[in-house]
C-alpha positions as a Markdown table, in Angstrom:
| # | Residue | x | y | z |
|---|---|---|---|---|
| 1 | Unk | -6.8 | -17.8 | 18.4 |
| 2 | Unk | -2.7 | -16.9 | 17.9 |
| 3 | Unk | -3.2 | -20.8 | 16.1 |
| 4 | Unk | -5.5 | -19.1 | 13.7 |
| 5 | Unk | -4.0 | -15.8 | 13.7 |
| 6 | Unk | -0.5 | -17.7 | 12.1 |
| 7 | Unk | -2.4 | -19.6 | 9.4 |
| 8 | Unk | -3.7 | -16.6 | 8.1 |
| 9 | Unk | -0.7 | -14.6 | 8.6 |
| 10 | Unk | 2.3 | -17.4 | 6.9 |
| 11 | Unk | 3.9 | -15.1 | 4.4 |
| 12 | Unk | 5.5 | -12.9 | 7.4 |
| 13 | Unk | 7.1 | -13.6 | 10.8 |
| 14 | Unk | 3.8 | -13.1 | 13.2 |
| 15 | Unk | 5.3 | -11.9 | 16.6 |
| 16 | Unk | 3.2 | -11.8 | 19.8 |
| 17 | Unk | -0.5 | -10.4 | 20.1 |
| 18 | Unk | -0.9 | -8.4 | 22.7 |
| 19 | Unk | -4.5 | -8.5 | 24.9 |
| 20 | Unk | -6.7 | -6.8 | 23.8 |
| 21 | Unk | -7.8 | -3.1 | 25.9 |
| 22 | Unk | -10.5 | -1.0 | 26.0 |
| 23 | Unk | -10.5 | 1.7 | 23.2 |
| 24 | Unk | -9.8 | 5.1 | 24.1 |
| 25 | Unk | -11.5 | 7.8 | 22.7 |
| 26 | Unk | -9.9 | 9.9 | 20.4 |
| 27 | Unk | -8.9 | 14.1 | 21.9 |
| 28 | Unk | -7.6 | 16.4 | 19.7 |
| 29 | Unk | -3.7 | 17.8 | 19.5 |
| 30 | Unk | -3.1 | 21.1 | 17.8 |
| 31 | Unk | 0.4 | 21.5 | 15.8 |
| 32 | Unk | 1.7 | 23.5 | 13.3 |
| 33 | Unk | 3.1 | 21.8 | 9.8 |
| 34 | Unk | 6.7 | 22.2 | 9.2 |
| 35 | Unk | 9.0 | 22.6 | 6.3 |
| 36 | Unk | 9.2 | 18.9 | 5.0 |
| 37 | Unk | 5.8 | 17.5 | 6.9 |
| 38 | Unk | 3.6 | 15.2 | 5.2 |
| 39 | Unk | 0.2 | 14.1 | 6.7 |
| 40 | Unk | 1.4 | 10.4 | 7.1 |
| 41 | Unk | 4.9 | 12.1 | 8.9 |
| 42 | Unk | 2.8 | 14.3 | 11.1 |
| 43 | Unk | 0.5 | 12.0 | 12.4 |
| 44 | Unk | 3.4 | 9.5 | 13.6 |
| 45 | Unk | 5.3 | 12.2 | 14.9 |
| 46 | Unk | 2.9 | 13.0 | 17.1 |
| 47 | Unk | 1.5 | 9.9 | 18.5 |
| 48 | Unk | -1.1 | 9.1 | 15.8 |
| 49 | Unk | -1.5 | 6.0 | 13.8 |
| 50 | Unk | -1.0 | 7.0 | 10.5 |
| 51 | Unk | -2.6 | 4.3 | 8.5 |
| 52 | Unk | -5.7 | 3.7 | 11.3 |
| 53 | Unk | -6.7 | 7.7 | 11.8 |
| 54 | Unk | -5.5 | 9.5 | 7.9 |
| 55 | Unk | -9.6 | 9.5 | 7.4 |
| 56 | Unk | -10.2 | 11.3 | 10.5 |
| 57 | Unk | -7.4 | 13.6 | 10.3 |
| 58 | Unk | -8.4 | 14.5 | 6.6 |
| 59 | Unk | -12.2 | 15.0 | 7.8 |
| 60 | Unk | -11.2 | 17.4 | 10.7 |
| 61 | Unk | -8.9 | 19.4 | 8.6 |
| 62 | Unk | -10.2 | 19.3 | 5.1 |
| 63 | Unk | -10.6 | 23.2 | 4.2 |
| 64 | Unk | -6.6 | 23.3 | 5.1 |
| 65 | Unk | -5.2 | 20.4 | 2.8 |
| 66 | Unk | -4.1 | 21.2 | -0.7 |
| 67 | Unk | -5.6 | 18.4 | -3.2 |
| 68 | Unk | -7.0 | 16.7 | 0.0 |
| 69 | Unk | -3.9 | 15.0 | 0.8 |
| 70 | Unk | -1.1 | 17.7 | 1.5 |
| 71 | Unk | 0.2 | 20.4 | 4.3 |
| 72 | Unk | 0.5 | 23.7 | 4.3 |
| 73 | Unk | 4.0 | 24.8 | 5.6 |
| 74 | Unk | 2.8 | 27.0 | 8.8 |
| 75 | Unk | -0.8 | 26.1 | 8.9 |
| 76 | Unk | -1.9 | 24.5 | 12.1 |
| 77 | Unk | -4.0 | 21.1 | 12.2 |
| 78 | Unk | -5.9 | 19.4 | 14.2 |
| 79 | Unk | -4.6 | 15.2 | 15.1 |
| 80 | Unk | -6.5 | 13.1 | 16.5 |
| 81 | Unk | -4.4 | 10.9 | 19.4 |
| 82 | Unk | -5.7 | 7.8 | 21.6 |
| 83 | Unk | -5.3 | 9.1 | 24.9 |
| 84 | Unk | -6.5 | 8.4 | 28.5 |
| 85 | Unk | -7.3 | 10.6 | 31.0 |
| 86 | Unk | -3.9 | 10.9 | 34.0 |
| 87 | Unk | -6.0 | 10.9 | 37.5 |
| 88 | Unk | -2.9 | 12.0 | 39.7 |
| 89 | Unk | -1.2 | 14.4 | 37.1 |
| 90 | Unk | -4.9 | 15.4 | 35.9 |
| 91 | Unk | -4.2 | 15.9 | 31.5 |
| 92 | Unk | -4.1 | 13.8 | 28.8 |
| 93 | Unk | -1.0 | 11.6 | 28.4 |
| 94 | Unk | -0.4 | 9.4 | 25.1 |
| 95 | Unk | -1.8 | 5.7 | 25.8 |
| 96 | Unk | -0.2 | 2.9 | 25.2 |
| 97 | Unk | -0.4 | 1.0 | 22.0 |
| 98 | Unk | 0.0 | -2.4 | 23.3 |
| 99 | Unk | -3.1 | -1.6 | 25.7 |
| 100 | Unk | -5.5 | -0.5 | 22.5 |
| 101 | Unk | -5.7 | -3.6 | 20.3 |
| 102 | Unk | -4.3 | -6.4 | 19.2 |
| 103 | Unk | -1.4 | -6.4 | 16.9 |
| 104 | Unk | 1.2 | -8.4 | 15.3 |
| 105 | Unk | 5.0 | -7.9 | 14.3 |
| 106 | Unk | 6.2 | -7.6 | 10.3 |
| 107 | Unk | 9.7 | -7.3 | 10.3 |
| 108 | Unk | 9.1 | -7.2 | 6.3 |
| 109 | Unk | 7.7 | -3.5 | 6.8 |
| 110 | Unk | 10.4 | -2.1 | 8.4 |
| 111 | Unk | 11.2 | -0.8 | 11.9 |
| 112 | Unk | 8.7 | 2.3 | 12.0 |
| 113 | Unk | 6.0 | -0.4 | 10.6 |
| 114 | Unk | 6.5 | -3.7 | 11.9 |
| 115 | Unk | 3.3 | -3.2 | 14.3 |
| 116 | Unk | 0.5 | -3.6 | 12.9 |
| 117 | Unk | -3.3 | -3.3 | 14.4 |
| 118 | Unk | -5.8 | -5.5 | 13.5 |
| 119 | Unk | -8.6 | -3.4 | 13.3 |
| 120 | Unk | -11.4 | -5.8 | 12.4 |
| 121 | Unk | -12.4 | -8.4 | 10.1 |
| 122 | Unk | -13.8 | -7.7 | 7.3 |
| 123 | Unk | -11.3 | -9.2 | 4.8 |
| 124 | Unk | -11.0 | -12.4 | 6.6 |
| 125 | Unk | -11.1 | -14.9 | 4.3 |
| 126 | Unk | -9.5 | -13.4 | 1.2 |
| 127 | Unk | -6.2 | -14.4 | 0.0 |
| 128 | Unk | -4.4 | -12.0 | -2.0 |
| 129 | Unk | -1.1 | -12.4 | -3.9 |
| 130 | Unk | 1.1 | -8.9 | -4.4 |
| 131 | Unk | 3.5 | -8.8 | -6.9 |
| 132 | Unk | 5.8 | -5.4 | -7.9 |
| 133 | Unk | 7.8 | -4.9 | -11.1 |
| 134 | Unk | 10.5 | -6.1 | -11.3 |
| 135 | Unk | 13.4 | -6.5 | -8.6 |
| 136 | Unk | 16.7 | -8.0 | -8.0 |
| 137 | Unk | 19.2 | -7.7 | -10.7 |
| 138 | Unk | 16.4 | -5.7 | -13.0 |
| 139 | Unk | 15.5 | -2.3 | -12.0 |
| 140 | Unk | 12.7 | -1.7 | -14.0 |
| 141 | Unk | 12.7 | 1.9 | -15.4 |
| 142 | Unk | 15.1 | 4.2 | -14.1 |
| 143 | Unk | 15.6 | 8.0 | -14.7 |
| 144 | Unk | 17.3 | 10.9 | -13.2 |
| 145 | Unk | 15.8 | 13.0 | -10.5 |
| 146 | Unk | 18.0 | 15.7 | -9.9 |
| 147 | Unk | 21.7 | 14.3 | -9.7 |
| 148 | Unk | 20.1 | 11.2 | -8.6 |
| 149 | Unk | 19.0 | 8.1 | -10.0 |
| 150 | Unk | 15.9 | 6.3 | -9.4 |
| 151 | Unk | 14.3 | 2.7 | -10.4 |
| 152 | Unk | 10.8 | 1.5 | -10.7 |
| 153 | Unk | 11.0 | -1.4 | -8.8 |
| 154 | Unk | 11.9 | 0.5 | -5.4 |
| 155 | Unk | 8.4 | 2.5 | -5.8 |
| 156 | Unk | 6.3 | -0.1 | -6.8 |
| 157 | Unk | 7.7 | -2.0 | -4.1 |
| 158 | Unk | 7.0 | 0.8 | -1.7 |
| 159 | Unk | 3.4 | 0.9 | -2.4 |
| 160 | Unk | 2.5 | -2.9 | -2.2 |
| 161 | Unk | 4.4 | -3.2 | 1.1 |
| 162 | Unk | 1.7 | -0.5 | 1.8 |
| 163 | Unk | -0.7 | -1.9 | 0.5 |
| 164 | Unk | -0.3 | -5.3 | 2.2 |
| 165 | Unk | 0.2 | -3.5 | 5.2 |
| 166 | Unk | -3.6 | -2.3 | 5.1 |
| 167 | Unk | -5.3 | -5.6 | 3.9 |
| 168 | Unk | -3.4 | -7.5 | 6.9 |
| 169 | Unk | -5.5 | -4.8 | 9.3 |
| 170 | Unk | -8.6 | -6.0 | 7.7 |
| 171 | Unk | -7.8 | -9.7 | 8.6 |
| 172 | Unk | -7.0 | -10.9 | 5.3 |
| 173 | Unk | -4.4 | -13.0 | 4.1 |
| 174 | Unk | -1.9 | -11.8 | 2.1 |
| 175 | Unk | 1.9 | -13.2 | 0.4 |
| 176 | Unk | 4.0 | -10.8 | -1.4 |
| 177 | Unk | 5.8 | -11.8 | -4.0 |
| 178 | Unk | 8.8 | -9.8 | -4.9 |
| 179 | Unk | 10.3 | -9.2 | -1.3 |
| 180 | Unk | 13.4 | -7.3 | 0.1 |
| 181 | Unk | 15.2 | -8.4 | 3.4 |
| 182 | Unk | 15.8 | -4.6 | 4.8 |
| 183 | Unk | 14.1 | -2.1 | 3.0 |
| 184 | Unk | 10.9 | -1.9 | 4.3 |
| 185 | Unk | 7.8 | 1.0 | 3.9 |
| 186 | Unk | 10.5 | 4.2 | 3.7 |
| 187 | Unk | 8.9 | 8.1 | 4.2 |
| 188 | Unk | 11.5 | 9.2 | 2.1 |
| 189 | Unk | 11.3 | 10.9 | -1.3 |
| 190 | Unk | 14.4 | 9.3 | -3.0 |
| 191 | Unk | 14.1 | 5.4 | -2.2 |
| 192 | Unk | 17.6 | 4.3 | -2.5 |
| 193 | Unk | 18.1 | 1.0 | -5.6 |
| 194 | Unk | 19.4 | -2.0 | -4.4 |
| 195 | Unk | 19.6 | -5.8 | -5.6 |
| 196 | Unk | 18.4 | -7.7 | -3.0 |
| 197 | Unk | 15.3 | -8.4 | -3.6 |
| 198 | Unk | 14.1 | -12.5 | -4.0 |
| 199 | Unk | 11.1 | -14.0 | -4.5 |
| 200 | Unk | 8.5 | -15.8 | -2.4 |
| 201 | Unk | 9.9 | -17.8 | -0.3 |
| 202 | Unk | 13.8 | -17.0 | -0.7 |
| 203 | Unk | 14.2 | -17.4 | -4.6 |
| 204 | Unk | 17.0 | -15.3 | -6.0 |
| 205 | Unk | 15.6 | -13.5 | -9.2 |
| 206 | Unk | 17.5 | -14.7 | -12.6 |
| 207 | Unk | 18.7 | -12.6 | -14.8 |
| 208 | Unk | 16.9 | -13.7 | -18.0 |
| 209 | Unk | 13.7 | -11.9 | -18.3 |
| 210 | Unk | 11.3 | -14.7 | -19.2 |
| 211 | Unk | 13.1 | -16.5 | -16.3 |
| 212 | Unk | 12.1 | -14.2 | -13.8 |
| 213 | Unk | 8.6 | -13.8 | -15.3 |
| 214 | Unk | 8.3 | -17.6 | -14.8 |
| 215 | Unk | 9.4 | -17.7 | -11.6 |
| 216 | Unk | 7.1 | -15.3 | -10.3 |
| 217 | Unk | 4.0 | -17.2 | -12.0 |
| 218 | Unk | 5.1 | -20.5 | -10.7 |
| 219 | Unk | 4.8 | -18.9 | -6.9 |
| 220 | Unk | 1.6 | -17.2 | -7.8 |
| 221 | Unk | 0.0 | -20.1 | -9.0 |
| 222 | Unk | 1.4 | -22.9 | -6.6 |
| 223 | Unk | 0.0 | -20.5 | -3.6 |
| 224 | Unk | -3.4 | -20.3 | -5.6 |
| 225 | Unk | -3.5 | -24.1 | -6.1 |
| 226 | Unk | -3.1 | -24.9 | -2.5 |
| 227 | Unk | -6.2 | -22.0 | -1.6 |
| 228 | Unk | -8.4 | -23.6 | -4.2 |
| 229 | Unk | -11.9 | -22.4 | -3.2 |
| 230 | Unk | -10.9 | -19.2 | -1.5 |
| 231 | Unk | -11.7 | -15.7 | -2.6 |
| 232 | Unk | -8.1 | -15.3 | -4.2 |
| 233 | Unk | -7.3 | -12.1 | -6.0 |
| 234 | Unk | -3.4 | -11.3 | -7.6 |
| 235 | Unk | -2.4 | -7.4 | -7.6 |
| 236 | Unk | 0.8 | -6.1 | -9.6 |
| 237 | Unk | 2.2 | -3.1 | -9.3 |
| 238 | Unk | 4.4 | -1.4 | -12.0 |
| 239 | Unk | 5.6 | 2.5 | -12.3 |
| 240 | Unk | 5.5 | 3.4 | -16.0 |
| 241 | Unk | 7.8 | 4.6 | -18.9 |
| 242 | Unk | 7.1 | 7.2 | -21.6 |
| 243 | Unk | 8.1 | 10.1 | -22.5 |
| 244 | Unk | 8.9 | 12.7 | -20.1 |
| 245 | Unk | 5.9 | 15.1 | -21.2 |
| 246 | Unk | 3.6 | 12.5 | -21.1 |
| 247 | Unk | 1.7 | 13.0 | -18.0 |
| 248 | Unk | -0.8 | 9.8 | -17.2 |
| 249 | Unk | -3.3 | 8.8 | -14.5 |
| 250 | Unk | -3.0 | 5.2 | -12.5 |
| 251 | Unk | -4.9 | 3.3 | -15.2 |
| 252 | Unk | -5.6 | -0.9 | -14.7 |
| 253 | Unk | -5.0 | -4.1 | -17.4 |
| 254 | Unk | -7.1 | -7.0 | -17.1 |
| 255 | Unk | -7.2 | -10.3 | -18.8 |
| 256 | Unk | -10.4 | -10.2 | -21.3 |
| 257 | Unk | -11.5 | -14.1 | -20.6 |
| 258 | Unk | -11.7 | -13.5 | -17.0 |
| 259 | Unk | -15.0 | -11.8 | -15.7 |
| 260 | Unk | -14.0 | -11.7 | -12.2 |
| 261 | Unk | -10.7 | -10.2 | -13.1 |
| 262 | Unk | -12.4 | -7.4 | -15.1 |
| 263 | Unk | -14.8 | -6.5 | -12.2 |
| 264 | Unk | -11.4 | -6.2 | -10.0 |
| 265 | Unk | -9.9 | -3.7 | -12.4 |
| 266 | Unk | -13.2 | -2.0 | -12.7 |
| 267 | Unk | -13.6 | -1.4 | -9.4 |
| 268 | Unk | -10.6 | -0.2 | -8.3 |
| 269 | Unk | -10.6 | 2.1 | -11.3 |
| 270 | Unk | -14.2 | 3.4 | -9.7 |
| 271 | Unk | -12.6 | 4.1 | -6.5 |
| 272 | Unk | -10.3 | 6.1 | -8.3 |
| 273 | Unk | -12.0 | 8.0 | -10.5 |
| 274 | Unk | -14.4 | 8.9 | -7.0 |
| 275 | Unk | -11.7 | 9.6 | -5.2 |
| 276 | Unk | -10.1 | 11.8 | -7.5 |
| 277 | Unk | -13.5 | 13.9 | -8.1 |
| 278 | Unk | -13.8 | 14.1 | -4.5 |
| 279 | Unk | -10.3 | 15.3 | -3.8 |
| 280 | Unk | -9.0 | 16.9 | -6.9 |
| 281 | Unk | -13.1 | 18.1 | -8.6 |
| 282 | Unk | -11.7 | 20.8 | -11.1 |
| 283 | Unk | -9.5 | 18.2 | -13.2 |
| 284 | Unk | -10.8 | 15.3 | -15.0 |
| 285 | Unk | -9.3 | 11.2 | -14.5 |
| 286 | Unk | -8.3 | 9.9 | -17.2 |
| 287 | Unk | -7.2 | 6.5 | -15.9 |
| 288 | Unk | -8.5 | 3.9 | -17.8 |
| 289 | Unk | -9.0 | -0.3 | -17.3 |
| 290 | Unk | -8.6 | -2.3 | -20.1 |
| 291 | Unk | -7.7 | -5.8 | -21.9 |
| 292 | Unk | -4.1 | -6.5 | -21.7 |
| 293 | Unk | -3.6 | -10.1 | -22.7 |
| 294 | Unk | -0.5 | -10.4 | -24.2 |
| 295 | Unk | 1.1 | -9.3 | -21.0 |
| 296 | Unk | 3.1 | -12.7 | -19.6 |
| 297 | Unk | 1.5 | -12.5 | -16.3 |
| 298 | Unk | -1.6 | -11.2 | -17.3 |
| 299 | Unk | -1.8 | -14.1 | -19.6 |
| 300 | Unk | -0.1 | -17.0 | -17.3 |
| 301 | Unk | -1.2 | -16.3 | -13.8 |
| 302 | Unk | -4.0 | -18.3 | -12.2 |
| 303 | Unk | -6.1 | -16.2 | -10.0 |
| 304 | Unk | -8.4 | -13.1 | -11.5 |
| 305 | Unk | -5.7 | -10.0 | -11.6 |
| 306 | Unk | -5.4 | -6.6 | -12.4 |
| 307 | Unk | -1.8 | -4.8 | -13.1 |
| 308 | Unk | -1.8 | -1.7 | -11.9 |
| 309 | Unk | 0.5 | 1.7 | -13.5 |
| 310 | Unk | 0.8 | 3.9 | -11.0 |
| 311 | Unk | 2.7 | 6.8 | -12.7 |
| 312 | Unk | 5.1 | 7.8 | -15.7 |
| 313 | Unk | 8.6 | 7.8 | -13.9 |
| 314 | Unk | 10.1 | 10.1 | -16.2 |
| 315 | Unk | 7.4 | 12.7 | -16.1 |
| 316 | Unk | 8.0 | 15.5 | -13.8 |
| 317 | Unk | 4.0 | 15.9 | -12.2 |
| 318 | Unk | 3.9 | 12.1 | -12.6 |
| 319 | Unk | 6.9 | 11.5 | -10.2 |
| 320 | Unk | 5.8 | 14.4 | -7.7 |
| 321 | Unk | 2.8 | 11.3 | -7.3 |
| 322 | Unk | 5.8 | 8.5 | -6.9 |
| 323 | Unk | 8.2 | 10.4 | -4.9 |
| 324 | Unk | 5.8 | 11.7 | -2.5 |
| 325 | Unk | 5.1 | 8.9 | 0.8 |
| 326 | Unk | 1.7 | 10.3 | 1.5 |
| 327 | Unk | 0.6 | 10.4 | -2.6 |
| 328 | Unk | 2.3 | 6.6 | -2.1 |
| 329 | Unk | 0.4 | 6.0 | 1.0 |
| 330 | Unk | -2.5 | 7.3 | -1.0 |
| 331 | Unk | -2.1 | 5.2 | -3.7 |
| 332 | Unk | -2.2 | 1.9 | -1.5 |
| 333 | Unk | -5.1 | 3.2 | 0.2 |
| 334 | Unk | -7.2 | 3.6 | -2.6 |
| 335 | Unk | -6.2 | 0.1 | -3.9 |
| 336 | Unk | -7.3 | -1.6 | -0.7 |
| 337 | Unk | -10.8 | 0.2 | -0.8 |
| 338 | Unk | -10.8 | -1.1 | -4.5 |
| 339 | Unk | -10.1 | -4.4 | -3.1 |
| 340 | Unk | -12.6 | -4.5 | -0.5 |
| 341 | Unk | -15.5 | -3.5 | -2.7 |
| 342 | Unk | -14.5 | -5.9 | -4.8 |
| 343 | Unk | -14.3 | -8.6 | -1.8 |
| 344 | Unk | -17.6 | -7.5 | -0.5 |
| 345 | Unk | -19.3 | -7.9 | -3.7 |
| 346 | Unk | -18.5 | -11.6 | -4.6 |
């Protein structure tokens, strides 16, 4: 099994599994938001996983969530926590992860994320490639957000580590790209820009633009050679640029020769448009998915693809979206249900 479990797992140190428990039913906690809470902060803060039980939580406490997704300062909610039942002390006491399920350690999400639950399989056997924009010595768009500056590559980074985070729970396989030694998923709203970043394995990103383009390609496609006959599927991530009152939906390119890659883009644009009727009904989505060729790694990369823009960085509603961890977490959730319709529909 742990044989199995590190062939699947190769682009990330795979620590120890732990055996396998019996689930414990879920009680409920009661607490009361605070000034600075998000749902994702909540639910770890008190004992919940936040990427395993954010559908639960939103179903128990839907009436009291502005745009589905956010707290009220002062409002109490309702968390559900894995707990077992104390004989001797006779109340509820947290329960052990380690006891609950298996898991595995990413050091590439960071310290509050390394752990990650496998909750089932039903990605196993997709491969997917994750690429962000940009990264090392190019920022990608920057712009000022208060006295402080900020770079697309640190939030599209944020959201694919996210991402990748949620389609390892589902037993797929999964490389990213673009990668960065320390930074890890971050909760915070300003994501501090650094340089480090390399590329799949440990290439350091050139300076030239085409050159980093190629370089990128090259690792996407030798990985896609050498899974020849697997469901294989490439994601990119990229915050946009425009003008500051241009306010724009997450909207998807595709490559026009490649049928599979326009039923990827497609379907993930479905989950969003459904998810943003469900949560958000009195505004319309105007994300669209669409041909976009001429784009290098649209038009050089080997497996079906769709390049995702996940905000306008300089536009003030648009980066409430990007600086927000739970709208990030949001955003990577929505991708993965993208994927998986996608997956389950081959």
């Amino acid at each position: 099994m742990e044989e199995a479990i590190r062939k699947r797992f190769v682009l990330i140190f795979f620590g120890l599994l732990a055996l396998p428990g019996l689930m414990a039913q879920d009680s409920l906690m009661t607490v009361i938001a605070e000034k600075g809470d998000g749902v994702y902060s909540l639910l770890r803060k008190h004992g919940a996983d936040p990427f395993n039980q954010l559908d639960e939580f939103i179903a128990l406490n839907e009436a009291n969530l502005r745009d589905g997704l956010h707290l009220f300062e002062g409002v109490s909610y309702l968390i559900p926590v894995d707990r077992e039942i104390s004989e001797a002390a006779g109340e509820a006491v947290p329960r052990e992860a380690e006891e609950a399920v298996a898991k595995g350690t990413f050091e590439i999400f960071g310290k509050d994320y390394e752990t990650v639950r496998f909750r089932d399989n039903t990605m196993e056997g997709a491969v997917f490639y994750l690429v962000s924009g940009h990264g090392g010595p190019d920022p990608g768009a920057v712009t000022s957000y208060g006295n402080t500056r900020i770079s697309e590559d640190e939030y599209a980074y944020d959201v694919t580590l996210r991402l990748a985070r949620l389609l390892l729970e589902q037993g797929a396989a999964v490389y990213i790209i673009v990668r960065d030694p320390d930074d890890g998923i971050r909760d915070e709203r300003i994501l501090e820009m650094d340089r480090d970043e390399v590329i799949y394995p440990e290439l350091e990103i050139p300076l030239n633009q085409l050159e980093r383009l190629k370089q990128r390609t090259e690792a996407v496609n030798e990985l896609y050679r050498q899974n020849i006959g697997k469901y294989q599927r490439l994601i990119v991530t990229h915050v946009d640029s425009r003008s500051s009152g241009q306010n724009i939906d997450v909207f998807f390119y595709h490559h026009h020769k490649s049928k599979s890659g326009k039923l990827l883009a497609e379907r993930i644009h479905e989950t969003f448009r459904k998810k943003y009727a469900y949560y958000q009904p009195n505004r319309v989505y105007t994300g669209s998915f669409e041909d976009r060729s001429s784009l290098y790694l649209v038009k050089k990369t080997l497996p079906p693809m769709a390049f995702i823009e996940i905000g306008n960085i300089s536009n003030s509603k648009d980066q409430r979206r990007i600086l927000d961890p739970d709208n990030r977490q949001a955003l990577a959730n929505w991708i993965s249900e993208g994927l998986l319709l996608d997956f389950e529909s081959r």
